[in-house]
N, C-alpha and C positions, 0 to 999 in steps of 0.2 A: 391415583397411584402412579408412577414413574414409570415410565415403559421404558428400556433398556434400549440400545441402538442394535440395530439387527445382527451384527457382528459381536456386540458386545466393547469395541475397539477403539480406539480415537483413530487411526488409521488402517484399513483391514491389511497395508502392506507391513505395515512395523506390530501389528498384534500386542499393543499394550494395552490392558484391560483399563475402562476410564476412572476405576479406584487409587489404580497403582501409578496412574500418573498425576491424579490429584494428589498421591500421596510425592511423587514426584516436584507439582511446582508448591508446596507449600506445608500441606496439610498432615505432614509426614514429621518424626525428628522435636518433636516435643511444639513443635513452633503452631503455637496455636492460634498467634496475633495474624499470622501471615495468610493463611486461610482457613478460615474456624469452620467448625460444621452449618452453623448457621448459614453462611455464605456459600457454601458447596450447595445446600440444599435450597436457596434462593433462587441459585444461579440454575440449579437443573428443574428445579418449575417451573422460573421463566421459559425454558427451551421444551419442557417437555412434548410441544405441539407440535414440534419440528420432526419428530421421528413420523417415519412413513411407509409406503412399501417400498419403494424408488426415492433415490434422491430426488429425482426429473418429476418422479408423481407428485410426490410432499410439497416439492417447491408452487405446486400452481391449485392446491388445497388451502385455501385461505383459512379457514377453518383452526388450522395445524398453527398456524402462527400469530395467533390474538394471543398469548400469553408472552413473547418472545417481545411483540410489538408492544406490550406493557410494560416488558425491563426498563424501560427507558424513561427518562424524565424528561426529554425534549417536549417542547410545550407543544402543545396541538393547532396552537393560534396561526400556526406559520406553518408551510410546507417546505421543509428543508432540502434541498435537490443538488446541495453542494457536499456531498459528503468526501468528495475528493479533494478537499482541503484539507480539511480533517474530520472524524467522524465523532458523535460524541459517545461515551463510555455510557455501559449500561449500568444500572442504579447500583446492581451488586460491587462494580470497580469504583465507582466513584464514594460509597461508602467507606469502603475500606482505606482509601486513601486516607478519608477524611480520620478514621482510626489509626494508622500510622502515623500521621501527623499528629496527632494528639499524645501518641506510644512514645515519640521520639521528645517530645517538649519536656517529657516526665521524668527524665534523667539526664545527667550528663551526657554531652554526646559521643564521648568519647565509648560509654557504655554500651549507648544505643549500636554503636558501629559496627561494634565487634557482633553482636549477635546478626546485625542487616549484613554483613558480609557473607555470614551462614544461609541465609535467608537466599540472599543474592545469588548463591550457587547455588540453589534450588531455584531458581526463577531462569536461570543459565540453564538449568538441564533440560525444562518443561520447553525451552524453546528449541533446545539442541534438535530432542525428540520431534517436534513439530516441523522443524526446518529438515531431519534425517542426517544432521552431523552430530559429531564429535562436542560434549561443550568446551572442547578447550583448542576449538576453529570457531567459539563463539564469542564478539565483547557485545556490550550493551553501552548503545552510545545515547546520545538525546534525539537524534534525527537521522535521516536517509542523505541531506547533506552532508553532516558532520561525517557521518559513513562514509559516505563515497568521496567529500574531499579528501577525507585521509589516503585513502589508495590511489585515488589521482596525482594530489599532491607528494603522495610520497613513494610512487615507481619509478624507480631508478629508470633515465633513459638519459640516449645519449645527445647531441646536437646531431639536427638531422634526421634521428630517427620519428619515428610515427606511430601518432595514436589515433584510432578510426572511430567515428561514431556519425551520426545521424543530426538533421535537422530537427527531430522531432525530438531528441532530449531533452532535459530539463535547463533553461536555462542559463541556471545557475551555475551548473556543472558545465556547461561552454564556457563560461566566461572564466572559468575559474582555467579551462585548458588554452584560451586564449590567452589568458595571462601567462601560463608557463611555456607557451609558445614564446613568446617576447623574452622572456627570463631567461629559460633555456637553449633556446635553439631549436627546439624540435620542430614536428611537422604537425599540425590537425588537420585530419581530412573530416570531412564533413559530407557525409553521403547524402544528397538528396532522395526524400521520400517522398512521395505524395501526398496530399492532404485526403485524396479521396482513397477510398479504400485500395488496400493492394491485398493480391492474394500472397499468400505463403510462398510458394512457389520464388515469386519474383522478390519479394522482402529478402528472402536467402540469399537469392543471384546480385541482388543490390549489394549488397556486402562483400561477395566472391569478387565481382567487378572492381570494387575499392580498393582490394588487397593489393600492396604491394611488395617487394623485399625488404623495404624498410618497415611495414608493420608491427609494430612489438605489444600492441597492446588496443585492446575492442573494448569499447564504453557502447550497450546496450540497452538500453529499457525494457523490460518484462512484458509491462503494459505500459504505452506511452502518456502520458500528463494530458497532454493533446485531446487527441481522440477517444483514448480507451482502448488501441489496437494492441493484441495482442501480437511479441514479434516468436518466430519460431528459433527460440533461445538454445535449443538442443543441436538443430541443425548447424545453427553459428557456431556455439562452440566445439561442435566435431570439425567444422571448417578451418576455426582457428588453429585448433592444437595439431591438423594436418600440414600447419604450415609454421607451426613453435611459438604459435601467437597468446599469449594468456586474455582473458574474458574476464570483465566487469560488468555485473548484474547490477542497472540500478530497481532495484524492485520494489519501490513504495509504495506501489498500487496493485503488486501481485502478490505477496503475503499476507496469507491470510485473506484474501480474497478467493483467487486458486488454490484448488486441490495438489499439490504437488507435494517432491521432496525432492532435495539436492540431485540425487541420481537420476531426477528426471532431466536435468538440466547439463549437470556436468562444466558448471563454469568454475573458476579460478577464485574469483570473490562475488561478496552480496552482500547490497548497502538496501535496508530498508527502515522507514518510520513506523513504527508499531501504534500510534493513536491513529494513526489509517482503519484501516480494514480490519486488524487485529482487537479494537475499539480500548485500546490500553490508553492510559493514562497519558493525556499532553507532553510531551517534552521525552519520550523513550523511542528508541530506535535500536539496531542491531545490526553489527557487520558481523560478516564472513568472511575468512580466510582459508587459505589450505594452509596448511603445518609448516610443510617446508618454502611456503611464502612470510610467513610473518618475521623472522627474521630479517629479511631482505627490505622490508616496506619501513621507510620512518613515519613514526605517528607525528599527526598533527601537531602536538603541543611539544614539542622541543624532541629532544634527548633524553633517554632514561638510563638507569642502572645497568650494570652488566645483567646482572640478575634477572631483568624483566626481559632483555630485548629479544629472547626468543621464546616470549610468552605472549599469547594473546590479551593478556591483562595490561599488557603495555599502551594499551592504547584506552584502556580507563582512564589514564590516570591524568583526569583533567582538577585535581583541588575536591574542595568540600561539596557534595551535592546536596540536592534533596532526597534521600534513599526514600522516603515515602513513593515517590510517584516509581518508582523502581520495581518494589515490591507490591502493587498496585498490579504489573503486568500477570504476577502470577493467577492473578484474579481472574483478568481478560484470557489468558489461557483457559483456566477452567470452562467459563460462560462457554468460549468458542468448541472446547470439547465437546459440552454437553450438546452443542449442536451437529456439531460434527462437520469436518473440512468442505465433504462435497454436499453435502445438504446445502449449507452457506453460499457456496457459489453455484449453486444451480437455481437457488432463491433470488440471486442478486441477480441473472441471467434471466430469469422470469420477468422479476421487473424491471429491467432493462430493455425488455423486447416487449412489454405489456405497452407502453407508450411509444416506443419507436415503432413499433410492426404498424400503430396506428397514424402515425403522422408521416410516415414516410409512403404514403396510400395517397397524399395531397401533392398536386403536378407541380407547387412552388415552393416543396420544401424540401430540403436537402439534408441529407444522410450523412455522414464523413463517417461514420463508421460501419465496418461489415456487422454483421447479424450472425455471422455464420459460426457454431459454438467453439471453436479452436479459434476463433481472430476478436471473440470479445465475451466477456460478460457483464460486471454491471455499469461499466461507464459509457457512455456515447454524447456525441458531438452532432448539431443540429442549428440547421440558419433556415431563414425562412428569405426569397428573393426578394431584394429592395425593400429589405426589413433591416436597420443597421441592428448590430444583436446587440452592443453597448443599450443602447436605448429600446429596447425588448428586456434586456434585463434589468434595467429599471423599473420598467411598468409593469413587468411582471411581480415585481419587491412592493413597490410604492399603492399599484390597485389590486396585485391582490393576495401579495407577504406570501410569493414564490422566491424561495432563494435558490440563484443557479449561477456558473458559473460561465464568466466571461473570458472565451481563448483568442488567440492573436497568434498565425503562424507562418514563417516565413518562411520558407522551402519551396522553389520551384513559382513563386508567386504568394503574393499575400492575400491572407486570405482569414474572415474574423466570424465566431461563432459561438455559440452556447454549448457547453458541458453540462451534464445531467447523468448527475452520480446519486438514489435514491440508494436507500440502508432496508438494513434489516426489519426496523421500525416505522419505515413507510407502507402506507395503506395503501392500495389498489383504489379506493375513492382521493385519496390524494394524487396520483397518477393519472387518474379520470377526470381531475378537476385539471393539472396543467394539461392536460392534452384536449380539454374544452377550450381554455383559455389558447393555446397555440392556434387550433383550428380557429377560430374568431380571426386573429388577427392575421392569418395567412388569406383570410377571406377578404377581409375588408381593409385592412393597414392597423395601423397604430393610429389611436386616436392624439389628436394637437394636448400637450405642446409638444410629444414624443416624436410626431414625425419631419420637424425641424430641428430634429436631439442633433447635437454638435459632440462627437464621438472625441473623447479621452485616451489618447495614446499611449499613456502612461498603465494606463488599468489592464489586467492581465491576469492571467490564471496562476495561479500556486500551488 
């Protein structure tokens, strides 16, 4: 039988009951293709394990979570440890696409649209609510770049003026303010951060130091690509708006991973990928704005209407999509309700420190990420000395179909490592198996022909 979440609530701070929000992203309004009962009820058996007495308790009760770790159809044969790529959807979202898609072939599309536009503002709300804004400070884009190029690309500044952000960004989003460096005139500053951990404290005063009177705008990371650190985003932007500076959240790797809501943060916009953390459908993502910014911001794809340009719908408006994988997310919202926000990230924090607590006990392995629970939860960064990690994370693929993720980071020194981003549906014996396989090799080396591996500069984290 279903055991209830102790509050009853997708969020005990917004107190919506978890019926009236699934009636919320889909299952509400007649729309029964969008989330059927069948699907609701999939979706909360898988999860049913996850309820507990504590989120902190639940998360380290394995027990609780052999049903949540069944949602999933990632094969078993491999041990996936790259989920910070992108994470894959659990069986209930991936069906339902696969029904959308079949929903929309069945008619004109012109038919189809008009009803997935309906549909679409219920999958706007279910995220408004999760995110604690407005849905109409909310669009739904394809990706966390597409997001954040937009408000990059398209904040007004002047020649001269300055736009601040970090070494540890994504970078993608450098290049793209490199480029309007060159085009426009402006300034990028580029704050150096450490590869090794930094505490809070100084991550804040890193920023404060950078500021200048030409300031107009702070490009942040939530959690950075990197390492997994998380930066103290609240504190930036009360720093910022003390001195008229607006704040860009890039948070690809904090939604849906953290427990949070908008007012926890207080920034100006937020570009995120929802097949991340949120385990939605391939190719969806979500920007934020404030109200009285959208106006001001031009969208990526040209010029629109009078009509649109002080609606956040303007920045939809990229042509004919796939609305299946759209309405797919309403799905992934559910699944993540029935888990509930902080269960999720105190789960992913478990195992995140179920292998780091242990390899970082060995005198030639190195840590790049804090432990400490405000500076990380489930991703961390990890090299082993005179181990090159390119060729570690080969042999970890090739002997023994561990996939992890290879970083490259330039700040302060270069400096190259492994990411280890395990999900929901990772096993604690899967965790025990790479954190056997690491010890091994921190012992002995990498066995020939890996320890003549000739390292690929090209290859890099995403």
């Amino acid at each position: 039988m279903m055991q209830p979440m102790n509050d009853g609530s997708l969020d005990s701070r917004t107190r919506i009951p978890r019926r009236r929000f699934l009636q919320a992203v889909g299952a509400a309004g007649g729309l029964a293709t969008l989330l059927g009962p069948d699907a609701v009820r999939t979706g909360e058996a898988a999860t049913d394990g996850a309820a507990g007495p504590t989120p902190q308790q639940s998360a380290a009760e394995e027990w609780r979570w052999a049903e949540t770790q069944q949602a999933f159809t990632m094969t078993r044969s491999l041990v996936n440890l790259d989920n910070g790529f992108t994470c894959p959807a659990p069986r209930v979202v991936s069906e339902a696409v696969a029904r959308y898609v079949k929903a929309q072939e069945e008619v004109p599309y012109g038919i189809w649209l008009r009803d997935a536009r309906t549909r679409t503002a219920d999958v706007r709300t279910g995220l408004a609510r999760l995110f604690g804004a407005d849905p109409e400070q909310i669009a739904i884009t394809r990706n966390a770049t597409e997001a954040l190029k937009t408000l990059l690309n398209g904040f007004p500044l002047e020649p001269g003026e300055e736009i601040l952000t970090t070494t540890h960004d994504y970078d993608s989003m450098l290049e793209l303010l490199d480029q309007r460096e060159k085009q426009d005139g402006i300034k990028v500053v580029k704050a150096v951060v450490p590869l090794l951990p930094v505490p809070m404290d100084e991550l804040a005063a890193i920023f404060e130091r950078a500021i200048t009177p030409r300031t107009r705008l702070i490009l942040v990371s939530h959690i950075t690509y990197t390492t997994g650190q998380i930066f103290p985003v609240r504190r930036i932007c009360d720093l910022a708006h003390q001195h008229g500076i607006e704040v860009v959240v890039d948070g690809a790797h904090a939604f849906a991973q953290l427990d949070f809501k908008l007012a926890d943060l207080e920034c100006d916009y937020y570009g995120t990928s929802l097949h991340k953390w949120l385990l939605a459908p391939k190719g969806t993502g979500m920007l934020f704005m404030r109200k009285d910014r959208i106006e001001t911001i031009q969208p990526l794809y040209g010029p629109v209407s009078e009509r649109l340009n002080g609606a956040i719908r303007k920045f939809e408006s990229v042509g004919i999509q796939d609305t299946s994988h759209v309405l797919g997310i309403g799905d992934a919202l559910a699944f993540h309700d029935a888990i509930g926000s902080k269960r999720k990230e105190e789960r992913l924090r478990y195992l995140k420190n179920r292998w780091a607590d242990r390899l970082r006990q060995l005198p030639n392995v190195r840590l790049y990420t804090p432990l400490e629970p405000e500076a990380s939860c489930g991703i961390a960064a990890v090299g082993i000395d005179d181990v090159d990690p390119t060729a570690l994370h080969d042999y970890l693929w090739d002997e023994h179909r561990i996939q992890t993720s290879r970083g490259y980071y330039e700040g302060g020194g270069q400096m190259r490592f492994l990411r280890i981003s395990p999900n929901l549906y990772t096993t604690l014996n899967e965790l025990d198996y790479f954190g056997d396989v690491m010890e091994e090799v921190a012992r002995v080396g990498l066995p020939e022909p890996y320890r003549s591996f000739e390292p690929d500069p090209g290859r890099f984290l995403r």
